[in-house]
Biopython code that builds the backbone (N, CA, C, O; Angstrom):
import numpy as np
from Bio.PDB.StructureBuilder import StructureBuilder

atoms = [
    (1, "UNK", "N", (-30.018, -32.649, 11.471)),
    (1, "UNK", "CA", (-29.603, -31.389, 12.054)),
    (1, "UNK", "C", (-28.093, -31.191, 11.896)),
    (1, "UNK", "O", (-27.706, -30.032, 11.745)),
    (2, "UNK", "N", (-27.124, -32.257, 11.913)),
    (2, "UNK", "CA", (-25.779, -32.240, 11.564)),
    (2, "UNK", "C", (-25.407, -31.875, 10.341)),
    (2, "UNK", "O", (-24.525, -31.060, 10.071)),
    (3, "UNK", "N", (-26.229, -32.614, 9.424)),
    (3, "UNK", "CA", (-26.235, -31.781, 8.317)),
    (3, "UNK", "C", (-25.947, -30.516, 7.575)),
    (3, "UNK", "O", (-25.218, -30.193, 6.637)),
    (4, "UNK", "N", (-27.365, -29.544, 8.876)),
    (4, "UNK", "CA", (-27.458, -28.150, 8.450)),
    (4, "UNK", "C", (-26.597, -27.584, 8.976)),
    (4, "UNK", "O", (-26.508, -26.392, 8.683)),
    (5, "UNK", "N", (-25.409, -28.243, 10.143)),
    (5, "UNK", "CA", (-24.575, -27.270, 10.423)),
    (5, "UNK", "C", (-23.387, -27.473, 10.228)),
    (5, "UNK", "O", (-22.439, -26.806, 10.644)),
    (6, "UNK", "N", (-23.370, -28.800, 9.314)),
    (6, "UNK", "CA", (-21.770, -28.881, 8.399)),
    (6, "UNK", "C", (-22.208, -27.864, 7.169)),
    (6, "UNK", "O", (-21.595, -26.922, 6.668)),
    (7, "UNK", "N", (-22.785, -28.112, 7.042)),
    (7, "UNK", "CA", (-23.384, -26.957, 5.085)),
    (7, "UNK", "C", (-23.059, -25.610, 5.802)),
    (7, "UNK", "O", (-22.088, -25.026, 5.319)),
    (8, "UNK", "N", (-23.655, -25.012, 6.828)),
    (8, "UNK", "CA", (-23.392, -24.132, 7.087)),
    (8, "UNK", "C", (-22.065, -23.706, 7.343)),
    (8, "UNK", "O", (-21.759, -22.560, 7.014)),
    (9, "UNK", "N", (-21.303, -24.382, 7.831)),
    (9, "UNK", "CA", (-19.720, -24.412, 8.164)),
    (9, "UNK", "C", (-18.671, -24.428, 6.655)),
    (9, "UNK", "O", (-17.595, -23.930, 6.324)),
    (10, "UNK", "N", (-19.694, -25.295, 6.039)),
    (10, "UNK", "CA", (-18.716, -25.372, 4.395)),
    (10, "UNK", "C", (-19.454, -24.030, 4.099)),
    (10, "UNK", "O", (-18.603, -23.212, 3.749)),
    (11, "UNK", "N", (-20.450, -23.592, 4.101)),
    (11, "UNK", "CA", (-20.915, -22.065, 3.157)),
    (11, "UNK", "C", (-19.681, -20.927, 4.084)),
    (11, "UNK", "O", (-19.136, -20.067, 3.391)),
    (12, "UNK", "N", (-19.365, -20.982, 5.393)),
    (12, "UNK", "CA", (-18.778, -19.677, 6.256)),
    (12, "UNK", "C", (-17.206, -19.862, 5.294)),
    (12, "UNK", "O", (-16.798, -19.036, 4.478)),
    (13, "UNK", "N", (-16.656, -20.910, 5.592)),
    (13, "UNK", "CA", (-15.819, -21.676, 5.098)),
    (13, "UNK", "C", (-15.700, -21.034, 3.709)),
    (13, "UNK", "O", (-14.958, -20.102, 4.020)),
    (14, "UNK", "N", (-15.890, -20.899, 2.535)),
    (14, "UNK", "CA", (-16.194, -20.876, 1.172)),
    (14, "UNK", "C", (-16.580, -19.408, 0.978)),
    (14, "UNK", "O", (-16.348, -18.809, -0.072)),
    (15, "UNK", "N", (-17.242, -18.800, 2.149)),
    (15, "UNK", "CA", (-17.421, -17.209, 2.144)),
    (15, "UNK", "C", (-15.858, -16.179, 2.266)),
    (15, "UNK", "O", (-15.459, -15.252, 1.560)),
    (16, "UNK", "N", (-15.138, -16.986, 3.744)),
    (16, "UNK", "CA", (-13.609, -16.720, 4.031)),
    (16, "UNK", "C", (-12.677, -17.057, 3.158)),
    (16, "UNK", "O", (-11.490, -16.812, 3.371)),
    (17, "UNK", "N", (-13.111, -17.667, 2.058)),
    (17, "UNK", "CA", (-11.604, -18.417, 1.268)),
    (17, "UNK", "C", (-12.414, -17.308, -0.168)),
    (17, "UNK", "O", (-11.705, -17.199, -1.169)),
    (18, "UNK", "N", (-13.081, -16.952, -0.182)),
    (18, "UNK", "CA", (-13.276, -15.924, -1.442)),
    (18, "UNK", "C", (-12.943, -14.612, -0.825)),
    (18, "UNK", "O", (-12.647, -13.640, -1.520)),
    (19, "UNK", "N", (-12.988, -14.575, 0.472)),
    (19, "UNK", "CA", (-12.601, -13.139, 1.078)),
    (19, "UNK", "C", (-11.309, -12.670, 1.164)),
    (19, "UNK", "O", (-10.886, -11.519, 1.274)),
    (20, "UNK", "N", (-10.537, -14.125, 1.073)),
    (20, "UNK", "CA", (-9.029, -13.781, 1.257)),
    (20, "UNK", "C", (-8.670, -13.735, -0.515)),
    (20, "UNK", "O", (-7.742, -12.955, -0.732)),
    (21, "UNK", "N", (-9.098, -14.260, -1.509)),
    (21, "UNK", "CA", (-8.905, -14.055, -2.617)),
    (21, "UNK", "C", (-9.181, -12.394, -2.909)),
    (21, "UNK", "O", (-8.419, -11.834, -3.697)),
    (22, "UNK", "N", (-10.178, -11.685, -2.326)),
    (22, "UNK", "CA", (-10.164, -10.783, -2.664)),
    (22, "UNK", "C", (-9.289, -9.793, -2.257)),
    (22, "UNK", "O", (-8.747, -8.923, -2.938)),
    (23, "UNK", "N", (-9.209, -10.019, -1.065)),
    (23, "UNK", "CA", (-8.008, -9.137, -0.425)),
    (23, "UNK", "C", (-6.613, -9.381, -0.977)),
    (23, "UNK", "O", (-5.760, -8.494, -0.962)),
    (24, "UNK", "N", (-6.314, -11.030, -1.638)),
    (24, "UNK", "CA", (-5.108, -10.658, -2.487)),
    (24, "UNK", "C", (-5.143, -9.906, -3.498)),
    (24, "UNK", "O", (-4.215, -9.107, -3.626)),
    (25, "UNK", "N", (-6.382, -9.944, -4.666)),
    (25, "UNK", "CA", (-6.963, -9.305, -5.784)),
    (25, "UNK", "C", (-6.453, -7.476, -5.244)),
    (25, "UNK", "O", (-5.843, -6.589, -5.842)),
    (26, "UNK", "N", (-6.918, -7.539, -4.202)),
    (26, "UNK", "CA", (-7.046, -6.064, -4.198)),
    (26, "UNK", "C", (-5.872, -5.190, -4.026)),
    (26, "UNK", "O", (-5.614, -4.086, -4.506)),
    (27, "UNK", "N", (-4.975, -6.262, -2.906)),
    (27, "UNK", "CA", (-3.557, -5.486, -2.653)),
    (27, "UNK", "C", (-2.697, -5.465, -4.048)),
    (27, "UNK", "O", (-1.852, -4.585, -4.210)),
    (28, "UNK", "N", (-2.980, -6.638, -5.227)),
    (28, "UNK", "CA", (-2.135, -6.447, -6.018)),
    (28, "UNK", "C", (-2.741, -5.762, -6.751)),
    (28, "UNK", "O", (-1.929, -5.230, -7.509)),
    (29, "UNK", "N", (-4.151, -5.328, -7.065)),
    (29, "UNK", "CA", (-3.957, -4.074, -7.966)),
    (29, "UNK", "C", (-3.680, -2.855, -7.022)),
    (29, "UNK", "O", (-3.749, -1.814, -7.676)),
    (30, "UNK", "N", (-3.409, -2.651, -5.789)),
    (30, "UNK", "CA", (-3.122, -1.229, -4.905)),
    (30, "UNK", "C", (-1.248, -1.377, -5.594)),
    (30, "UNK", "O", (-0.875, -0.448, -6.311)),
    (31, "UNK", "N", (-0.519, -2.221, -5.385)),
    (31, "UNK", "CA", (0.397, -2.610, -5.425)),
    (31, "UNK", "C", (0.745, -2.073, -7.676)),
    (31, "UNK", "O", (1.631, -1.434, -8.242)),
    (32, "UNK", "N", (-0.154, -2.589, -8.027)),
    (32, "UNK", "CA", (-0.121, -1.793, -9.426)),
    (32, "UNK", "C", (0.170, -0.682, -9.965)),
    (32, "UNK", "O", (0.946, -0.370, -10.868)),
    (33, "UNK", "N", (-1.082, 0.326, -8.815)),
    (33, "UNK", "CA", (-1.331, 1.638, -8.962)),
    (33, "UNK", "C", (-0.210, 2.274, -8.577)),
    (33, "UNK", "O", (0.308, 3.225, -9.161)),
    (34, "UNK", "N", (0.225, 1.666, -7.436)),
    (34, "UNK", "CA", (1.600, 2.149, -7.073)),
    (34, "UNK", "C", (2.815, 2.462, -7.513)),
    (34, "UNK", "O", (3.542, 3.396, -7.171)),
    (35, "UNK", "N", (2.998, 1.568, -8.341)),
    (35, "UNK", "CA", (4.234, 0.986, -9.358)),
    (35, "UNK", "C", (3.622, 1.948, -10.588)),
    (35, "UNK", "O", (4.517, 2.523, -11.207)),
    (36, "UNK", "N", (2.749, 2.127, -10.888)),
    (36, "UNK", "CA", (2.423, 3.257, -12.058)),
    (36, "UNK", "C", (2.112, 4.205, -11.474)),
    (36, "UNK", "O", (2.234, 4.716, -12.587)),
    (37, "UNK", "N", (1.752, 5.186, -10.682)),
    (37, "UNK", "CA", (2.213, 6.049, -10.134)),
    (37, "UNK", "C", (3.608, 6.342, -9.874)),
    (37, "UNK", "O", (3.968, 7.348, -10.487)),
    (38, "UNK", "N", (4.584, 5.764, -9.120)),
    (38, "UNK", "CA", (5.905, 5.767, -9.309)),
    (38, "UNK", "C", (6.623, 6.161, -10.227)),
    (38, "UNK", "O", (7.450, 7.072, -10.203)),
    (39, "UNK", "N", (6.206, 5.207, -11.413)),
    (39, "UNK", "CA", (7.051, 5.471, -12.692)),
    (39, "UNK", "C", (6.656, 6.446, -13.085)),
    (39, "UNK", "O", (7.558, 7.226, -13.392)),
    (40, "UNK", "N", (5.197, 6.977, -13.306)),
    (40, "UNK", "CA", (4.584, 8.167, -13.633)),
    (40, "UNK", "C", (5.540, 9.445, -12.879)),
    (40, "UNK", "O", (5.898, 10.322, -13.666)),
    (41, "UNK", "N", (5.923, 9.591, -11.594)),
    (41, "UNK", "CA", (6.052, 10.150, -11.221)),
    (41, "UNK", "C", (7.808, 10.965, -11.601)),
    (41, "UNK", "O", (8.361, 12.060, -11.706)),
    (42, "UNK", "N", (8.033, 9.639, -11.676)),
    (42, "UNK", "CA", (9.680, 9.891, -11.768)),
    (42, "UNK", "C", (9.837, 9.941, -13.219)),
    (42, "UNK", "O", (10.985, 10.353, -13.386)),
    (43, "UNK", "N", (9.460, 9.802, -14.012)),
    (43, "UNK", "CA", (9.256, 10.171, -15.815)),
    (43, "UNK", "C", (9.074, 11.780, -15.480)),
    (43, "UNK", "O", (9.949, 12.567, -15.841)),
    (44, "UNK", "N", (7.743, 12.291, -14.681)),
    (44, "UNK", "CA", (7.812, 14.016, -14.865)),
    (44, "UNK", "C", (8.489, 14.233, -14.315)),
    (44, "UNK", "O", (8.904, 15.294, -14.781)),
    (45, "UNK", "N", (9.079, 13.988, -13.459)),
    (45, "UNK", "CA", (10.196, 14.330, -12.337)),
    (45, "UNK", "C", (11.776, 15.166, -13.192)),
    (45, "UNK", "O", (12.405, 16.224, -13.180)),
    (46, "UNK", "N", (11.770, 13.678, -13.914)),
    (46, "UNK", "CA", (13.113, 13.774, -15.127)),
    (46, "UNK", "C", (13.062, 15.203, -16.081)),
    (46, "UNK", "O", (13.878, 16.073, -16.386)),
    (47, "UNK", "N", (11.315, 14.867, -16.429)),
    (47, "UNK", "CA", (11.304, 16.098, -17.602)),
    (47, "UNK", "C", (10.938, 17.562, -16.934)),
    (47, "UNK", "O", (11.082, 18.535, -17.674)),
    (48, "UNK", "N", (10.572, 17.740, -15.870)),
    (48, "UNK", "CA", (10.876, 18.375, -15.225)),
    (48, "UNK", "C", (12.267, 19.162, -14.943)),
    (48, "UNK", "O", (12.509, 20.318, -15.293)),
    (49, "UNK", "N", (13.204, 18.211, -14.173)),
    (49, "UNK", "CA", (14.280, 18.611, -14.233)),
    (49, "UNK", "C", (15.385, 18.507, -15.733)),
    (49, "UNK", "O", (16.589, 18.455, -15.480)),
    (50, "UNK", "N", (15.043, 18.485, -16.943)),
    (50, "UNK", "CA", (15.136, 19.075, -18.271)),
    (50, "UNK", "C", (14.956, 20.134, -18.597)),
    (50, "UNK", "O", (15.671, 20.912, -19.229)),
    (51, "UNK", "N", (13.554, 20.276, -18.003)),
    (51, "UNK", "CA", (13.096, 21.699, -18.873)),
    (51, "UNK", "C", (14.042, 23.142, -17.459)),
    (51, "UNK", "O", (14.986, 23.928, -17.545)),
    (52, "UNK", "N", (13.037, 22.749, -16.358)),
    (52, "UNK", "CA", (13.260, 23.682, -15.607)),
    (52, "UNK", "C", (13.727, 23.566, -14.304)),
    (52, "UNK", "O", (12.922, 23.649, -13.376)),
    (53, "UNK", "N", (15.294, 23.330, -14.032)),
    (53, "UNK", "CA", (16.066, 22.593, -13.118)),
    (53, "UNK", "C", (15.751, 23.095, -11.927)),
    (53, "UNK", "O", (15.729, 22.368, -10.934)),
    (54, "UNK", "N", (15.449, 24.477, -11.866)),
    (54, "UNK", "CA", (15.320, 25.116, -10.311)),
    (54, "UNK", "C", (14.128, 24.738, -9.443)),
    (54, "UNK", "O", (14.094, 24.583, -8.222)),
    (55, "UNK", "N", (13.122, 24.620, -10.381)),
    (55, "UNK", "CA", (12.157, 23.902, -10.129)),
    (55, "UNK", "C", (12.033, 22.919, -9.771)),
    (55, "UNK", "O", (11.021, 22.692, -9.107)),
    (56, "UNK", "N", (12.858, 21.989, -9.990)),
    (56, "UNK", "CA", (13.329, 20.577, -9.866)),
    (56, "UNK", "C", (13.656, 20.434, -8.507)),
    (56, "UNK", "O", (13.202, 19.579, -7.748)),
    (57, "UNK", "N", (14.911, 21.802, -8.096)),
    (57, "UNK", "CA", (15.613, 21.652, -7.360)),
    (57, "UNK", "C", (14.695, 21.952, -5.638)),
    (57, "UNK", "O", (15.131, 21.788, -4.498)),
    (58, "UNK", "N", (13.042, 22.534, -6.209)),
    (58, "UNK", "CA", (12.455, 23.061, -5.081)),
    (58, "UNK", "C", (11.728, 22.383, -4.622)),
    (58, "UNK", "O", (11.269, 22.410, -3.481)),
    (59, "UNK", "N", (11.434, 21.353, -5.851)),
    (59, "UNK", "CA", (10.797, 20.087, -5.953)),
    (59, "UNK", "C", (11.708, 18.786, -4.686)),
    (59, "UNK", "O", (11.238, 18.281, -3.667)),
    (60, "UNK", "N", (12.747, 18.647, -5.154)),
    (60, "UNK", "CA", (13.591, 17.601, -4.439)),
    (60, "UNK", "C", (14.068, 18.061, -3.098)),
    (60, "UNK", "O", (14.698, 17.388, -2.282)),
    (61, "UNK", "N", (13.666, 19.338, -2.983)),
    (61, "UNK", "CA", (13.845, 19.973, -1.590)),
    (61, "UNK", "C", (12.884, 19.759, -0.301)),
    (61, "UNK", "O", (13.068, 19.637, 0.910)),
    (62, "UNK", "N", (11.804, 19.774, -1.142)),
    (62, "UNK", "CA", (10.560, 19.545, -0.375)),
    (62, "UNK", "C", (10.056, 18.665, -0.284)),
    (62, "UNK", "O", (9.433, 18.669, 0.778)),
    (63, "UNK", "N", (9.867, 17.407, -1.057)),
    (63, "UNK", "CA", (10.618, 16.007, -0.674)),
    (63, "UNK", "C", (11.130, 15.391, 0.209)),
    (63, "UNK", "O", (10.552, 14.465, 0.778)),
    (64, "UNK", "N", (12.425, 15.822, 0.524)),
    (64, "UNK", "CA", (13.599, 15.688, 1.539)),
    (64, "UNK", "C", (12.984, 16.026, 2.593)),
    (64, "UNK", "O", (13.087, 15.278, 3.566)),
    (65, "UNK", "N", (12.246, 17.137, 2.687)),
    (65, "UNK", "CA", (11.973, 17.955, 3.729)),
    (65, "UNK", "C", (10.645, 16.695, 4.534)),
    (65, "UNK", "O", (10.624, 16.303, 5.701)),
    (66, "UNK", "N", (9.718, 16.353, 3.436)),
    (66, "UNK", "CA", (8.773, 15.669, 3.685)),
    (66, "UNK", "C", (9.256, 14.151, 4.606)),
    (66, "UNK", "O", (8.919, 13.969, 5.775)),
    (67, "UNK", "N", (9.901, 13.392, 3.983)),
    (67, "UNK", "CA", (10.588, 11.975, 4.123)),
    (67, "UNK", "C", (11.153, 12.442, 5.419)),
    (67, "UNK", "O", (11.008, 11.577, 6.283)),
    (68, "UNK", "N", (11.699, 13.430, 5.811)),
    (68, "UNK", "CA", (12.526, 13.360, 6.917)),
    (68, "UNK", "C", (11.248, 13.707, 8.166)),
    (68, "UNK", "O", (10.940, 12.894, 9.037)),
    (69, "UNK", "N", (10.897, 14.478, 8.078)),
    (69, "UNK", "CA", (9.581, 14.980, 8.871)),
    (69, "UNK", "C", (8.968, 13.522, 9.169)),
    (69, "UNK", "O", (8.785, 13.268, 10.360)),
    (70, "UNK", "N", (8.619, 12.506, 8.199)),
    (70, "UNK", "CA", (8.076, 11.351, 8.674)),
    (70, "UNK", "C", (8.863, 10.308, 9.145)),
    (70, "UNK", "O", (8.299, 9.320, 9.616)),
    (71, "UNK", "N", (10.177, 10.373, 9.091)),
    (71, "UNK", "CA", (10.708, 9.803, 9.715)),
    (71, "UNK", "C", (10.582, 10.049, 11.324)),
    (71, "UNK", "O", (10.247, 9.294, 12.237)),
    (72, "UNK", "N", (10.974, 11.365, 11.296)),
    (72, "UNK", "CA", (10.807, 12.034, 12.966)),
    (72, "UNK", "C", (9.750, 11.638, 13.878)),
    (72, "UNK", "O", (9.748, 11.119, 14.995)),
    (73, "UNK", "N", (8.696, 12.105, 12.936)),
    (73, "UNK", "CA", (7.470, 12.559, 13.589)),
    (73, "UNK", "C", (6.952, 10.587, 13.802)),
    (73, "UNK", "O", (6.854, 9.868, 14.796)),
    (74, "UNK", "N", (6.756, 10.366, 12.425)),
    (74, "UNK", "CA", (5.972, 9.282, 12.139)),
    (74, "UNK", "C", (6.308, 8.005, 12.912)),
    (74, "UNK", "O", (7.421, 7.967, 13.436)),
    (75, "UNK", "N", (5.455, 6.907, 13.058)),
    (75, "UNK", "CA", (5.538, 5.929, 13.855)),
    (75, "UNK", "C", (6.518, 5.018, 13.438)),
    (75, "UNK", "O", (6.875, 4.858, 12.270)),
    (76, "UNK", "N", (7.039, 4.293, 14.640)),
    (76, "UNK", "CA", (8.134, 3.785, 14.726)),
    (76, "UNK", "C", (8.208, 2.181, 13.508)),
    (76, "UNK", "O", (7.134, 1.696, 13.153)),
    (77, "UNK", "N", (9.352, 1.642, 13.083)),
    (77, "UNK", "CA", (8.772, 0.398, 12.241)),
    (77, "UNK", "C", (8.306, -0.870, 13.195)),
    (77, "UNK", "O", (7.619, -1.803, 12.778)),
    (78, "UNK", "N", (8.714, -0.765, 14.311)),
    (78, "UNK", "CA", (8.059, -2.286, 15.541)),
    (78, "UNK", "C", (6.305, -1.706, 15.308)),
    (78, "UNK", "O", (5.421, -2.408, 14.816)),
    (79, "UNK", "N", (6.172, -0.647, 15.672)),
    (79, "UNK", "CA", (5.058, -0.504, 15.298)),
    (79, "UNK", "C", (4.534, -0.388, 14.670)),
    (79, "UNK", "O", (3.386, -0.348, 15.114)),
    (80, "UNK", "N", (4.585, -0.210, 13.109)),
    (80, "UNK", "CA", (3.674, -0.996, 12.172)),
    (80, "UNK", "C", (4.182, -1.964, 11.769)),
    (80, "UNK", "O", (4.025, -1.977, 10.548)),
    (81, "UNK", "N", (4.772, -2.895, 12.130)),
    (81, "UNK", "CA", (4.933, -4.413, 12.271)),
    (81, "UNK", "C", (4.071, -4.874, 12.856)),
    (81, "UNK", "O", (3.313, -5.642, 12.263)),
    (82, "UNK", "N", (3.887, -4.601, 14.112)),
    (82, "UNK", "CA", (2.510, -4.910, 15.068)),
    (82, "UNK", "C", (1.217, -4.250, 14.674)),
    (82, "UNK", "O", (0.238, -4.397, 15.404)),
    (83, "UNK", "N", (1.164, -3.760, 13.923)),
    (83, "UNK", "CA", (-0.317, -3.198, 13.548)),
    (83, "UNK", "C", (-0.354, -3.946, 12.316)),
    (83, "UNK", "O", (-1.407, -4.534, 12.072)),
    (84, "UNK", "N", (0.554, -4.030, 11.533)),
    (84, "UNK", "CA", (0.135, -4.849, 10.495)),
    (84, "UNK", "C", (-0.045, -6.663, 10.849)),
    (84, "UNK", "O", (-0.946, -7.399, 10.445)),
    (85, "UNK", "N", (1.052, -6.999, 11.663)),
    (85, "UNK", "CA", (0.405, -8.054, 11.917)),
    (85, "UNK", "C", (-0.714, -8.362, 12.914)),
    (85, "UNK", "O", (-1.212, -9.487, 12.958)),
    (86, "UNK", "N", (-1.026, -7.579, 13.544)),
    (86, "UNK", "CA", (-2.495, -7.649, 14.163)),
    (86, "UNK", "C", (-3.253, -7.471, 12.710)),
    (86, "UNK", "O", (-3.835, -8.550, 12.602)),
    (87, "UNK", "N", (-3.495, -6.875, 11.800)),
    (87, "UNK", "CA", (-4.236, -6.891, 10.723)),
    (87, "UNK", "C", (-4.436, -8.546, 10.151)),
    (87, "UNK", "O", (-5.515, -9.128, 10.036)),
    (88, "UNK", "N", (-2.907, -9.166, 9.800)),
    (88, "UNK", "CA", (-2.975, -10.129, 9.210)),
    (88, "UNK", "C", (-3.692, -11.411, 9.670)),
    (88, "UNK", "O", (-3.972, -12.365, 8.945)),
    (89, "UNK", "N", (-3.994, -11.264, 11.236)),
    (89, "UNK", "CA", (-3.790, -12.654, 12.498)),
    (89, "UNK", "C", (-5.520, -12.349, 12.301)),
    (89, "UNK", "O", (-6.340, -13.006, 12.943)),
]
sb = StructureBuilder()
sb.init_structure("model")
sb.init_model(0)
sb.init_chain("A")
sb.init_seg("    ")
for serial, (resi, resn, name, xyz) in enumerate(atoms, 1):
    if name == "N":
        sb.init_residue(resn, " ", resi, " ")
    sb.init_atom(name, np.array(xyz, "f"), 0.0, 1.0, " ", f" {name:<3s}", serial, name[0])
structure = sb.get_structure()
């Protein structure tokens, strides 16, 4: 009977250590998409502000406008410190 409930403990065991592999797997391709999105972004951004600057300029306006709004509005950094590390624990 000790047996079946060390095997079982190595299978839970062996289930959690592929679970955390995946969750690294996964943040680094989120972490990918990101970084190519980014660059994607700021490449049209550039040719953008080439072709048609005002545009650019309504572009980087609203932006500004955005980033600051979440600063205001949006939650504080202690608190997603604590939400993320409640995630991690």
């Amino acid at each position: 009977m000790e047996r079946l409930v060390q095997y079982l403990d190595d299978l839970e065991d062996l289930i959690f250590a592929i679970a955390l592999k995946a969750e690294r797997i996964r943040m680094a391709i989120s972490f990918f998409l990101f970084m190519v999105t980014a660059a994607t972004l700021q490449v049209a951004c550039v040719l953008i502000a080439l072709r048609h600057p005002p545009i650019a300029l309504a572009i980087a306006a609203l932006l500004t406008v955005s980033v600051l709004f979440d600063a205001v509005v949006g939650q504080s950094p202690k608190a997603y410190a604590q939400k993320t590390s409640i995630r991690a624990a």
